[in-house]
MIVOBA-251258 format. One line per field, with one value per residue (C-alpha): x, y, z; residue in three letters. Coordinates in pm, 1 decimal. Example, Ala and Ser with C-alpha at 12.3 -4.5 7.8 and 13.67 -1.06 7.14 Angstrom:
2
east <- (1230.0, 1367.0)
north <- (-450.0, -106.0)
up <- (780.0, 714.0)
aa <- (Ala, Ser)
***
This chain:
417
east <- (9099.3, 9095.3, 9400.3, 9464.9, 9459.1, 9771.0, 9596.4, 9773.0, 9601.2, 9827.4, 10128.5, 9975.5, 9931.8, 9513.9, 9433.3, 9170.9, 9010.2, 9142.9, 8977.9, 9124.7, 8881.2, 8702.7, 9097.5, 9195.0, 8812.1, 8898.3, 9193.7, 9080.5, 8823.6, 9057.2, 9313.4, 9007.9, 8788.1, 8537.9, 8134.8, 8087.6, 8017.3, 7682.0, 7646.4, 7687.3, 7429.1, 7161.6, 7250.8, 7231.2, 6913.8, 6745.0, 6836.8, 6673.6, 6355.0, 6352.1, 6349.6, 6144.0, 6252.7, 6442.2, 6556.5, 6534.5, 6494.0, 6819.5, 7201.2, 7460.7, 7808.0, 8100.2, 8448.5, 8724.3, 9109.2, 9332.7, 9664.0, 9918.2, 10182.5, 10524.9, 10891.1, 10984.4, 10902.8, 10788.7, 10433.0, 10263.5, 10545.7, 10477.1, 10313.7, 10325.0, 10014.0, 9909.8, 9638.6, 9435.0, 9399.3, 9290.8, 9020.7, 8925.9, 8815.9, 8672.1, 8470.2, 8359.8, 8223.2, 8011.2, 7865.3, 7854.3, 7711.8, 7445.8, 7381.7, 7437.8, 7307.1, 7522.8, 7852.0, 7956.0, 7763.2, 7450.5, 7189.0, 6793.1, 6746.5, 6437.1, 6613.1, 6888.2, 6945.7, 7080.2, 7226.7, 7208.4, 7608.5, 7831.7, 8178.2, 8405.4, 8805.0, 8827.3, 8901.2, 9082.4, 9300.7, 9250.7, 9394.7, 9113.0, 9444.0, 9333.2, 9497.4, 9709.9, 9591.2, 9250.5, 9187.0, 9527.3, 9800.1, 10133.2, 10305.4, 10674.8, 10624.7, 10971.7, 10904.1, 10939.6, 10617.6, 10351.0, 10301.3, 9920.3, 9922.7, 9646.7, 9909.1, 10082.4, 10097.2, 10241.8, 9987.2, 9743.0, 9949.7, 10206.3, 10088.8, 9737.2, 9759.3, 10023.9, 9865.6, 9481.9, 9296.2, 8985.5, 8755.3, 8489.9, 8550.1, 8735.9, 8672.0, 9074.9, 9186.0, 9515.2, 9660.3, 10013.0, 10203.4, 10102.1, 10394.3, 10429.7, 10311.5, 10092.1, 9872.9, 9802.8, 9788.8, 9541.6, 9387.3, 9295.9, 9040.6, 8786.0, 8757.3, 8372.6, 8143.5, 8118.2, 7825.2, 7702.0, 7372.2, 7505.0, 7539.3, 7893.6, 8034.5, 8216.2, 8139.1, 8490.2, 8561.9, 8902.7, 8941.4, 8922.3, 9281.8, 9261.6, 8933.7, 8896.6, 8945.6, 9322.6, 9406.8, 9682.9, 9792.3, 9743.2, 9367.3, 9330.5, 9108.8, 9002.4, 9166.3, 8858.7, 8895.9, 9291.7, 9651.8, 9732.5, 9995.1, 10046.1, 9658.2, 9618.1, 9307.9, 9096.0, 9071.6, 9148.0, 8808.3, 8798.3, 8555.2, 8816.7, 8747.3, 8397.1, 8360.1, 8544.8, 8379.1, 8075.1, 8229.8, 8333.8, 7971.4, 7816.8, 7784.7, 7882.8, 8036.9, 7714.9, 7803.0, 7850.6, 8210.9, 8004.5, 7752.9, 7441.7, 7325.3, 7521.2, 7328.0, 7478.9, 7160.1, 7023.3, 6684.0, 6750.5, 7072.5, 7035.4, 7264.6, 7561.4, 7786.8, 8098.4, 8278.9, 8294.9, 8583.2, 8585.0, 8280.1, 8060.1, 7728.9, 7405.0, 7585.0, 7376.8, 7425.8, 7190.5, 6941.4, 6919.0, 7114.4, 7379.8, 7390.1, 7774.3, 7762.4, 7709.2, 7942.0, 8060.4, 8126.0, 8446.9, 8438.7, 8615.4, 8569.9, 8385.6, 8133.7, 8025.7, 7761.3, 7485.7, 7417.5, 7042.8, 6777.5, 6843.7, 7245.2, 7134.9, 6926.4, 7224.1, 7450.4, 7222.5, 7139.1, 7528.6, 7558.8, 7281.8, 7360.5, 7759.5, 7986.8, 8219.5, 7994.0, 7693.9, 7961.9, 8093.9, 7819.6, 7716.6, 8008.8, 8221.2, 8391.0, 8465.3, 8054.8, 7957.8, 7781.9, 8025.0, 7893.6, 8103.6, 7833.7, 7740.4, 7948.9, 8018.2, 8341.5, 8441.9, 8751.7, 8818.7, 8960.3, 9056.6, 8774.8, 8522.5, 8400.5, 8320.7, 8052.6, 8000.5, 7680.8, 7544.9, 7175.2, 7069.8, 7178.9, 6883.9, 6897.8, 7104.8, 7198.7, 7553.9, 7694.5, 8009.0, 8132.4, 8397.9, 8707.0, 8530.1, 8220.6, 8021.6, 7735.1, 7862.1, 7624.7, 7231.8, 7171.7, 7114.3, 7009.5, 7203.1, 6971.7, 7195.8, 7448.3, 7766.6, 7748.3, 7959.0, 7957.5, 8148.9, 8340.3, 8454.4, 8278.1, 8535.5, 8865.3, 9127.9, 9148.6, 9056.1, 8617.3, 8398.3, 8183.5, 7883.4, 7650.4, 7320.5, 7006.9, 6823.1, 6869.4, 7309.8, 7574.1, 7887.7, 8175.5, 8527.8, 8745.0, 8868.6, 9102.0, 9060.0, 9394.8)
north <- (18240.2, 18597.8, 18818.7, 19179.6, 19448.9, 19758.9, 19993.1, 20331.5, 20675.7, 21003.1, 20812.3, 20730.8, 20386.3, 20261.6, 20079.5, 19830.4, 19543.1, 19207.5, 18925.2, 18576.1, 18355.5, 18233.4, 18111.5, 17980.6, 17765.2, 17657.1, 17462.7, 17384.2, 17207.7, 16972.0, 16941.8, 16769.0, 16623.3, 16851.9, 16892.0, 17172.5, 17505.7, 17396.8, 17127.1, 17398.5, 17624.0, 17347.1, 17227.4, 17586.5, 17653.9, 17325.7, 17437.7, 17790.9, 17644.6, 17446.5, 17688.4, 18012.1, 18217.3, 18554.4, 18459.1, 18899.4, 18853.2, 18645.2, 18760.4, 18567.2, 18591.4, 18502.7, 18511.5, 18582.4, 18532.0, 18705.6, 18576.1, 18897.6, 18729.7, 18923.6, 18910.4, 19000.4, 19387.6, 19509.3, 19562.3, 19830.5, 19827.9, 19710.7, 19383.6, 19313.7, 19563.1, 19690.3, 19622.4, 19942.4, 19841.9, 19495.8, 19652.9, 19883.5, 19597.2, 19461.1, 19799.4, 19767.6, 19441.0, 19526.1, 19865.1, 19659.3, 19361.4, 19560.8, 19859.6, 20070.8, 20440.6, 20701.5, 20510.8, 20417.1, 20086.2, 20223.4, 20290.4, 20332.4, 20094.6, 19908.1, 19576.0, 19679.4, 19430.2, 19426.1, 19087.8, 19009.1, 18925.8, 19053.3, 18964.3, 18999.5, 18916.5, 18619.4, 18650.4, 18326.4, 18068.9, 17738.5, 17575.9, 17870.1, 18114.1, 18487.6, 18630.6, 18973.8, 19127.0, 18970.1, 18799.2, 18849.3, 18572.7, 18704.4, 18464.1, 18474.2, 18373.1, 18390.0, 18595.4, 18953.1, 18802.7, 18606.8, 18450.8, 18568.7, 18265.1, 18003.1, 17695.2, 17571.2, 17862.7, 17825.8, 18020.3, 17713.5, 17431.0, 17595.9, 17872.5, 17832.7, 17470.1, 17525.4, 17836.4, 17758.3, 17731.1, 17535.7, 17685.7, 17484.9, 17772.2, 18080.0, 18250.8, 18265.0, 18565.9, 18580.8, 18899.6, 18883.0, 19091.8, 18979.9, 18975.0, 19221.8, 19600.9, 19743.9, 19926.5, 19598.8, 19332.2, 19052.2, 19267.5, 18924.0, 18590.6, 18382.7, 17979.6, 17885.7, 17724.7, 17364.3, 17178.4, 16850.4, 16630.3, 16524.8, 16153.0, 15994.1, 16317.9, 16417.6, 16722.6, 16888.1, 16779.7, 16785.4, 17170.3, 17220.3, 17334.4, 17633.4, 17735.1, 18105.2, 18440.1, 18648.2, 18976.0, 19206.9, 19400.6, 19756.9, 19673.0, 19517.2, 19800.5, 20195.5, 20489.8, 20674.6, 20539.7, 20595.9, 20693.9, 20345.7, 20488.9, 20165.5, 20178.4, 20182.9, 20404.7, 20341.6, 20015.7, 20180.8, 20159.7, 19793.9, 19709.8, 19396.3, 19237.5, 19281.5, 19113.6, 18836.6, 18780.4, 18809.9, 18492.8, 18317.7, 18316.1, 18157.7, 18516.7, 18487.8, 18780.1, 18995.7, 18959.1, 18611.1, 18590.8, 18630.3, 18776.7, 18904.9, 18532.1, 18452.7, 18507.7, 18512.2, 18348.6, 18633.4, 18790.5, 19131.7, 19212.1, 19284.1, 19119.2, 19277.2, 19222.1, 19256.7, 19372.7, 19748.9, 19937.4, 20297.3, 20438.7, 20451.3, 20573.6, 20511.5, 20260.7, 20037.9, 19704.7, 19379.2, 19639.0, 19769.2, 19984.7, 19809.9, 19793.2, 19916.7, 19981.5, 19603.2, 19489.6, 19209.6, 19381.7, 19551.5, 19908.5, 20093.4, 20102.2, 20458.5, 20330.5, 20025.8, 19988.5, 19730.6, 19355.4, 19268.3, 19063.0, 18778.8, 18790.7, 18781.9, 18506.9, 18281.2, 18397.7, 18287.8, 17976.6, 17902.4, 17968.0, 17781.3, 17436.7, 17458.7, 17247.2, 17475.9, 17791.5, 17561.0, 17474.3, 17842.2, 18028.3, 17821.8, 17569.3, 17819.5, 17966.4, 18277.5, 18328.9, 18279.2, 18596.3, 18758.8, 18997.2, 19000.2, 19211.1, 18913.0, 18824.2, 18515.7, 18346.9, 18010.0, 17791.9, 17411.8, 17106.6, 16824.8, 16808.4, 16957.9, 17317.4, 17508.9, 17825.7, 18097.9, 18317.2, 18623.8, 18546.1, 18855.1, 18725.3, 18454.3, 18120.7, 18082.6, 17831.0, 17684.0, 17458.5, 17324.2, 17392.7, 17267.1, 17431.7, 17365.6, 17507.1, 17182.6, 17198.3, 16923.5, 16903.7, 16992.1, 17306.5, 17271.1, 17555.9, 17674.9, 17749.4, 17768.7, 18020.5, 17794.6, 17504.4, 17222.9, 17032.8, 16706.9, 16714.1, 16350.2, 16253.8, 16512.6, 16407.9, 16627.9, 16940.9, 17325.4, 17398.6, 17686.3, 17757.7, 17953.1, 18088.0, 18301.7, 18461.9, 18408.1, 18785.2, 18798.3, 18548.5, 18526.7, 18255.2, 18193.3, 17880.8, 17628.3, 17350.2, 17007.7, 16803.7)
up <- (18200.9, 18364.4, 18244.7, 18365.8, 18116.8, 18079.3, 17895.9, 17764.4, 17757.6, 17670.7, 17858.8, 18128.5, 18307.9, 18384.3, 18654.1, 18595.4, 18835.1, 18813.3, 19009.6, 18989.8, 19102.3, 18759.3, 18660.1, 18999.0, 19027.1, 18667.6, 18773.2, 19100.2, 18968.6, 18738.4, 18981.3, 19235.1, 18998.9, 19105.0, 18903.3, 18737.7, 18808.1, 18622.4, 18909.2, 19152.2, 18987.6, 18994.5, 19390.6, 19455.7, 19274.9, 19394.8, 19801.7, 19701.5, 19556.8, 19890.0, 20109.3, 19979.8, 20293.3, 20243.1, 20599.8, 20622.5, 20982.8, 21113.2, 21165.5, 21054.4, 21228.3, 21027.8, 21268.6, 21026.8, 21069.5, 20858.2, 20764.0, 20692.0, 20482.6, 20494.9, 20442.8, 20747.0, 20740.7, 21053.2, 21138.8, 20957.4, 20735.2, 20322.1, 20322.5, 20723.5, 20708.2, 21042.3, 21282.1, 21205.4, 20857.0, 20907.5, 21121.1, 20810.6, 20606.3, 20857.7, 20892.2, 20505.5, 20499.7, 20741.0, 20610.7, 20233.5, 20365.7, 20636.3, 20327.6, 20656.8, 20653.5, 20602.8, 20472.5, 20120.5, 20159.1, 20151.5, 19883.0, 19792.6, 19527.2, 19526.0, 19445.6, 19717.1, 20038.3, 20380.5, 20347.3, 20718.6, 20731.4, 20909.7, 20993.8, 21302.9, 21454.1, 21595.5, 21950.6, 22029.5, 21829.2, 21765.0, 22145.4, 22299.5, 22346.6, 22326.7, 22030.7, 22125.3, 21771.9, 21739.2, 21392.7, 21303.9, 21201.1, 21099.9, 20877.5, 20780.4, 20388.7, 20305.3, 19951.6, 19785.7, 19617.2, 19508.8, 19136.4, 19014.4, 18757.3, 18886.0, 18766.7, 19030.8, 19293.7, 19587.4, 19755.8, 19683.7, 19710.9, 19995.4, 20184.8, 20218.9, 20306.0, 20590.5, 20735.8, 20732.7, 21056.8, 21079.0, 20815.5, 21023.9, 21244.9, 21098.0, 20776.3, 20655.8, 20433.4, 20345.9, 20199.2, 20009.3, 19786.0, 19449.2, 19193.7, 18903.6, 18879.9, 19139.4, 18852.8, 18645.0, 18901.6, 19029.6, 19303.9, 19479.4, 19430.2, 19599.0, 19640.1, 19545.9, 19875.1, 19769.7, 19762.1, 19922.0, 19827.7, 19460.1, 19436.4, 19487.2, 19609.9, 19952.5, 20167.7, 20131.0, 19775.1, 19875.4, 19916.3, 20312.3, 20265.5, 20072.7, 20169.6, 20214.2, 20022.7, 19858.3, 19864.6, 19745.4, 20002.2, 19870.8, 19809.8, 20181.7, 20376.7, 20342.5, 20260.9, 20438.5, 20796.2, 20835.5, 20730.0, 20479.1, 20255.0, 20034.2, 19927.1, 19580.6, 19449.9, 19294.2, 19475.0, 19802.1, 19979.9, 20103.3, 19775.0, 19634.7, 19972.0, 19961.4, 19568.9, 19682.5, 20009.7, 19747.2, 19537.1, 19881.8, 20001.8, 19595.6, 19363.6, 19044.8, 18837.0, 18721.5, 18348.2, 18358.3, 18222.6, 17924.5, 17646.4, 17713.0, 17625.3, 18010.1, 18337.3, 18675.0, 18794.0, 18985.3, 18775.7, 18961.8, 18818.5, 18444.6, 18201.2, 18093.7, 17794.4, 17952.7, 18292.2, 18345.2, 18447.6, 18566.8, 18667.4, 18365.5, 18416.9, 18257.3, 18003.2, 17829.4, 17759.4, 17683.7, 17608.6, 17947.6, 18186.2, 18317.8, 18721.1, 18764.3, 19101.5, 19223.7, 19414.0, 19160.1, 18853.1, 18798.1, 18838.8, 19071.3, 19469.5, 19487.4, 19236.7, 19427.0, 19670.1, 19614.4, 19659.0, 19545.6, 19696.5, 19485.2, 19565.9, 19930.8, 19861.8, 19711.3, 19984.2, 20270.4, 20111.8, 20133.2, 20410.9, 20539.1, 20300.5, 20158.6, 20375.1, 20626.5, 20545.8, 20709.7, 21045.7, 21017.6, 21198.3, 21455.7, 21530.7, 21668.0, 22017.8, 21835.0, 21819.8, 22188.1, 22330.4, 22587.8, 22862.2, 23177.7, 23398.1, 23573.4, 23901.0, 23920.0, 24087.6, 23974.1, 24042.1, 24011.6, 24172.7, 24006.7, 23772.7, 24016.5, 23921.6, 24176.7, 24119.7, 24375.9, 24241.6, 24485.0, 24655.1, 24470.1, 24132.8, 24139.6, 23918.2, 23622.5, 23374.8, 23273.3, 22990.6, 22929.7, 22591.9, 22361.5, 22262.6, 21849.7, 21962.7, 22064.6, 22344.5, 22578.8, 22818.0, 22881.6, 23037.1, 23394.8, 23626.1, 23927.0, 24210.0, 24515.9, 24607.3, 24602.4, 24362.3, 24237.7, 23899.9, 23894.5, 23488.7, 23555.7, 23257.1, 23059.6, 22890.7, 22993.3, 22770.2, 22753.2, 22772.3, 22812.9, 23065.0, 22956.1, 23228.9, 23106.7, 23319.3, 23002.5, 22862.7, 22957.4, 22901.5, 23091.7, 22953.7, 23085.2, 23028.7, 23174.4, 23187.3, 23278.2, 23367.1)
aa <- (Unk, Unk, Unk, Unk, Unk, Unk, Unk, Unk, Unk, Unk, Unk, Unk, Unk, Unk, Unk, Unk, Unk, Unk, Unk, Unk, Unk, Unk, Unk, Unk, Unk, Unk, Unk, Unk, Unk, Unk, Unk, Unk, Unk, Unk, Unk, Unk, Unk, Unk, Unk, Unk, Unk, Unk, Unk, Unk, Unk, Unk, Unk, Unk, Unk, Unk, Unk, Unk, Unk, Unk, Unk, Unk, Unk, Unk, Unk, Unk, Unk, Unk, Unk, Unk, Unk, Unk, Unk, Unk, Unk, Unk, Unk, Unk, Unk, Unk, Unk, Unk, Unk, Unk, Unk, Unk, Unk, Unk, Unk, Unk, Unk, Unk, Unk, Unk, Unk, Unk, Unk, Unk, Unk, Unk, Unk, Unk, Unk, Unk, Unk, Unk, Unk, Unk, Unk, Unk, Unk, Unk, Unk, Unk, Unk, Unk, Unk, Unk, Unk, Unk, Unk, Unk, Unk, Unk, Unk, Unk, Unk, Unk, Unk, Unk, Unk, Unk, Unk, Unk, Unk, Unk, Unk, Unk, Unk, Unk, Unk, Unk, Unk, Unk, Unk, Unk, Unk, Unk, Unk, Unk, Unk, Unk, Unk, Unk, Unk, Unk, Unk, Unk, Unk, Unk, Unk, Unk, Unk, Unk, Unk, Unk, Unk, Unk, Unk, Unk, Unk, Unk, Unk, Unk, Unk, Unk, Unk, Unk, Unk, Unk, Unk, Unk, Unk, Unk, Unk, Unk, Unk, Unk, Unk, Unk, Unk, Unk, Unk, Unk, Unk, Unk, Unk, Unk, Unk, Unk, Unk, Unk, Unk, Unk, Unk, Unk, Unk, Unk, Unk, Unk, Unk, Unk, Unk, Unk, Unk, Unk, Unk, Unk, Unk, Unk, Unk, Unk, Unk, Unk, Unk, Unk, Unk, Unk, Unk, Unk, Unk, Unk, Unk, Unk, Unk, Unk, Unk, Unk, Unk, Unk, Unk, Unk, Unk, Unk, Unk, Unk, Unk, Unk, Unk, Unk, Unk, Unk, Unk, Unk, Unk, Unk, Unk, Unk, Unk, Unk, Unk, Unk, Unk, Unk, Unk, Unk, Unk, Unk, Unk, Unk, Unk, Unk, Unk, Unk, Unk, Unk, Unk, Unk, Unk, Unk, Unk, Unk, Unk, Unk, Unk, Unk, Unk, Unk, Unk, Unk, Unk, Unk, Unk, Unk, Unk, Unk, Unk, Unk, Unk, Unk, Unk, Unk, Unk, Unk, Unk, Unk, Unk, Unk, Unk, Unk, Unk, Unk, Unk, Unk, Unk, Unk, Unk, Unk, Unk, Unk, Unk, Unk, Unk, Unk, Unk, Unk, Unk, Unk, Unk, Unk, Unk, Unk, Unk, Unk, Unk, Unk, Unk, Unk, Unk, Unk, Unk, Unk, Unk, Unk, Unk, Unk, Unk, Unk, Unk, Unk, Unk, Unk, Unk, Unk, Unk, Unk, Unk, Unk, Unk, Unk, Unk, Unk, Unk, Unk, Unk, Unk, Unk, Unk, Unk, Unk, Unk, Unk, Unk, Unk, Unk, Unk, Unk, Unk, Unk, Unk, Unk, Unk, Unk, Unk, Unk, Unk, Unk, Unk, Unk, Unk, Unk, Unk, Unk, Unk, Unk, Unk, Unk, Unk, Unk, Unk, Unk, Unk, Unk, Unk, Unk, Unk, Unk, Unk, Unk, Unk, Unk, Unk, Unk, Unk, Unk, Unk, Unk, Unk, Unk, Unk, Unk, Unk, Unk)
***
């Protein structure tokens, strides 16, 4: 069980991390019946021995959706946090996950990694509707606050469930105002991937309905790239998002919720007695220096800047095996290249799409898509200036076109009554 920690120096109140997610996967895992985190550890290790790959070459997209859960302020107002700072996070992740040059996610250490992640707003909703605030979801939550206890929250067995979208095909965040003081609170927490492949065992495991990553509000996004008054330093530079994006994707905290006798499974991250808090440099612990600046220990945002070759590893294998994670990066309307420089005119009748391409365009190719993501049809290449494609075959219901010259793409939908 993970508590938070008040302690007192000359008067004064410390801030220190508090991540939820080793408390909330505790009772998660009772409350399904789940295997143990031990389970997961030898699935995980098993699907890493299989495939030796650092996969350092591919990208992998993640669309994310982020719930803002208010009490009716007004946008950009207390816990209804704005659109700017929803982009912020979004920022981070991306310079923590890439180690990009020249921002706070970057460093030189030998056992540093670009993870190959990176994370963007989902364009459209589930029905294919364009979203006004893209990757936004404003939900009324009807509450000051939210409990931190992981027995019987609300958040798990209320809000998440009734505000999820298809974590098939959205990465869900929620961010809420977490009950009690703002300088001893849980800053947020992280549900585990699952695994599949163990004998007598389901895909989902019976968590597809909280799937996804909590945040407190005043953590939610950086100080550095705008005017976010209800940012909390020293966890004000988008780093709580980041370690719990971190547990989302498999990484376990670097200390092990241990001794030095715990591992967190990674060989490039050296043990550690015990979380650190602060920004203690040079401490040793577990007879060697202790690597305070990873991403899923505890100190505080400016100290953090490093996920290792090993945490990539773990993270891509996830992605690449756990159920949803797997679907998440390729399964998904949100991920299909967009790049309206080719002119093209369509328009249907009945369920007969018409295509008018320009003779200088020369030949290009078009699928029909599903609204989830699915290839429908074989490509087939359009060779003549005005074309027709009988959908017949189609149940009535909103698709995607996707033309491509082999280098662009060009998408629009469509609906079929």
């Amino acid at each position: 069980m993970i508590f938070s920690f008040l302690l007192v120096f000359e008067g004064n109140l410390i801030a220190q991390r508090n991540c939820g997610t080793m408390a909330f996967d505790s009772v998660r895992r009772v409350e399904y019946s789940l295997p143990s985190l031990e389970d997961f550890e030898n699935w995980l290790n098993e699907k890493m021995t299989q495939d030796t790959r650092l996969k350092s070459d591919q990208v992998y997209r993640i669309p994310v959706i982020v719930h803002v859960v208010h009490n009716g302020e007004n946008p950009g107002e207390g816990a209804n946090i704005s659109y700017e700072q929803v982009v912020s996070q979004i920022q981070v992740l991306n310079e923590d996950f890439r180690r990009m040059q020249g921002t706070r996610g970057y460093n030189d250490d030998a056992a540093g990694a670009d993870t190959g992640i990176e994370f963007y707003l989902a364009e459209y909703g589930p029905d294919g509707e364009d979203l006004g605030e893209p990757g936004i979801d404003r939900v009324y939550g009807g509450r000051d606050s939210w409990p931190s206890s992981p027995l019987r929250n609300p958040i798990e067995t209320v809000l998440k469930p009734s505000t999820i979208w298809d974590p098939n095909r959205y990465f869900n965040i929620w961010t809420v105002n977490f009950g009690g003081f703002v300088s001893r609170n849980l800053l947020g927490y992280a549900q585990f991937p699952d695994m599949s492949g163990l004998d007598g065992l389901s895909d989902t495991n019976g968590s597809a309905s909280t799937d996804g990553v909590v945040i407190g509000y005043q953590y939610f996004g950086s100080s550095d790239k705008g005017d976010f008054p209800d940012l909390y330093a020293p966890f004000d530079l988008g780093r709580t998002t980041t370690h719990e994006v971190g547990h989302w994707l498999g990484l376990r905290h670097i200390w092990g919720d241990g001794d030095c006798s715990v591992d967190d499974y990674c060989n490039d991250t050296p043990n550690a007695a015990e979380p650190n808090y602060g920004c203690p440099e040079g401490k040793i612990s577990c007879n060697s220096i202790d690597m305070i600046n990873n991403y899923l220990d505890y100190t505080d945002d400016p100290c953090m800047n490093i996920f290792t070759n090993c945490q990539k590893e773990r993270m891509l294998t996830v992605l690449e095996n756990s159920p949803r994670r797997k679907e998440l990066v390729v399964n998904n309307i949100n991920a299909i290249p967009e790049e309206p420089d080719i002119t093209i005119h369509i328009y249907m009748s009945g369920k007969l799409l018409h295509v008018e391409i320009p003779p200088s365009q020369g030949y290009l190719s078009l699928e029909i898509i599903s609204i989830d993501g699915r290839r429908l049809t074989t490509r087939e290449k359009l060779l003549n200036t005005y074309n027709t494609v009988d959908l017949n075959y189609l149940p009535s219901g909103i698709y995607i076109v996707a033309f491509t010259d082999g280098t662009r793409y060009f998408t629009q939908k469509i609906i079929l009554k």
